[in-house]
C-alpha positions in Angstrom: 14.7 5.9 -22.9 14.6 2.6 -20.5 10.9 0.5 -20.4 9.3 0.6 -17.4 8.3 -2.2 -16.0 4.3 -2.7 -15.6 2.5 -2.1 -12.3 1.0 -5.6 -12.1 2.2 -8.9 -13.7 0.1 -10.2 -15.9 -2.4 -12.6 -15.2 -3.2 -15.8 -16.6 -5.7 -18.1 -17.2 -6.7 -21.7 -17.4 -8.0 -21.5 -20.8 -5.2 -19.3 -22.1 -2.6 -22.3 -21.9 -5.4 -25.3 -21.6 -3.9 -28.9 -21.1 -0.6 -26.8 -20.7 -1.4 -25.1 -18.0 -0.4 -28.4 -15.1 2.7 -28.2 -16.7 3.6 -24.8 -16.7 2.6 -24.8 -12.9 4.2 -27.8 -11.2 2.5 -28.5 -8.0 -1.2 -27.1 -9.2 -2.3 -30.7 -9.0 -1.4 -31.5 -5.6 -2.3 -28.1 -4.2 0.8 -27.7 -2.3 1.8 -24.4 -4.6 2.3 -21.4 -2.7 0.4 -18.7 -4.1 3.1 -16.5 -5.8 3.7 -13.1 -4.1 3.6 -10.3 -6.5 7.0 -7.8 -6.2 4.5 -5.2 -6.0 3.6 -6.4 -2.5 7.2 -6.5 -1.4 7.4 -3.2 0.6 9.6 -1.9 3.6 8.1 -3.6 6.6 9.1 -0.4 8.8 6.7 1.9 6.5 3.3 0.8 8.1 0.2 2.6 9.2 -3.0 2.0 10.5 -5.6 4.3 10.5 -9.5 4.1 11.6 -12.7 4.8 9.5 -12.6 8.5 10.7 -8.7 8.7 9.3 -6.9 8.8 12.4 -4.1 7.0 13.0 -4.8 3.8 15.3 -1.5 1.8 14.9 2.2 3.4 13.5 5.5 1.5 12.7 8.9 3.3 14.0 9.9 3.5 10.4 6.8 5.7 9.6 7.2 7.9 12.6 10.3 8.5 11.1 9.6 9.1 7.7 7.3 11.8 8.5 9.3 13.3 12.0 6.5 13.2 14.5 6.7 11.0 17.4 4.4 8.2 17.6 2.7 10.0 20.5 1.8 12.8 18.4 0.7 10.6 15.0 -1.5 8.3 17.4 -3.2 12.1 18.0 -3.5 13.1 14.4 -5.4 11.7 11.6 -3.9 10.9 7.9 -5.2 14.0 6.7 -2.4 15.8 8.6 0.5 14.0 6.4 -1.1 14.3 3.3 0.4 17.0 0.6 -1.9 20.3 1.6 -3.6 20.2 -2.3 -5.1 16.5 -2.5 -8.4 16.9 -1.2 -9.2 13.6 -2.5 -8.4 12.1 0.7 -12.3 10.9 1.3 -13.2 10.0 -2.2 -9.7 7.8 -2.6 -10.5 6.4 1.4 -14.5 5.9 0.6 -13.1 3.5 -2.8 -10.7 1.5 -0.6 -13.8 0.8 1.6 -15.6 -0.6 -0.7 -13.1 -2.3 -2.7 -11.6 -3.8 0.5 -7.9 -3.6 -1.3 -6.1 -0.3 -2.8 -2.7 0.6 -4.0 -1.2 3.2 -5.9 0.7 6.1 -5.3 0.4 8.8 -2.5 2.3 12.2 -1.5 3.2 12.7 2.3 4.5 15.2 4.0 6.8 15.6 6.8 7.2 17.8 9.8 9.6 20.0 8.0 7.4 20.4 5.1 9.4 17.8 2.6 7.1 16.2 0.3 7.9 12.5 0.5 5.8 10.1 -3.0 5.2 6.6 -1.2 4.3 3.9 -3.0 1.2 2.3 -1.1 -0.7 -0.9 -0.6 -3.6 -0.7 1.5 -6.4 -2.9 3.0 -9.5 -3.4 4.9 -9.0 -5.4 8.1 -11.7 -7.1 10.0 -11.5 -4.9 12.6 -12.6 -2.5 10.0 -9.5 -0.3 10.1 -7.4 0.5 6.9 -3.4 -0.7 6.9 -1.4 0.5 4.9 2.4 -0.6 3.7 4.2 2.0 2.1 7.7 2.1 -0.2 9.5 5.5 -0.8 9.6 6.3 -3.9 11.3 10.1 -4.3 11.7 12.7 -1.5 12.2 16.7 -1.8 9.5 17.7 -4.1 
């Protein structure tokens, strides 16, 4: 049976490699460092969404409108509720944490015109506008 990598890297901490720590991060003392992007965050650019407080879609990539078979037209018309897998009626309760976390990722069922249940892998956030964007990965199709 293969390991599976973790979800998130591991973090680390000043005090965890003290005096160390400048070495093991060339470039902390200066400040010119990039922050280092977790793979996690790597997703399919054409996988995006955008949807409002009230869960309807404000904003849809081409790759989305795909995934799912409606036209963009007819998402901008529906709310996220309408793409969901029929049994997760945790759709407020997972939305209402994301709003007060202000960041969310995990793992989400879809499901397309044709009724194929597409798992996504999500990361989701709160904009300033107050709207909720979402990047999304495929992870398995056909359940």
């Amino acid at each position: 049976m293969s390991q599976r990598k973790p979800y998130l890297p591991p973090r680390v901490s000043r005090q965890e490699f003290g005096s160390d720590y400048l070495k093991w991060m060339p470039g902390l003392e200066s400040g010119t460092q990039e922050q280092p992007v977790s793979p996690q965050r790597k997703v399919e650019p054409d996988y995006n969404a955008v949807v409002n407080k009230d869960r309807r879609f404000v904003e849809v990539s081409d790759g989305f409108c795909k995934l799912v078979g409606y036209a963009r037209e007819e998402l901008l018309s529906m709310r996220y509720d309408d793409v969901t897998a029929p049994n997760t009626n945790d759709i407020p309760i997972v939305l209402g944490q994301l709003l007060r976390l202000g960041y969310l990722h995990g793992l989400w069922m879809l499901v397309s015109r044709d009724g194929t249940r597409i798992l996504v892998r999500y990361h989701s956030w709160l904009r300033p506008d107050s709207c909720i964007e979402g990047h999304m990965e495929v992870v398995g199709a056909g359940y």
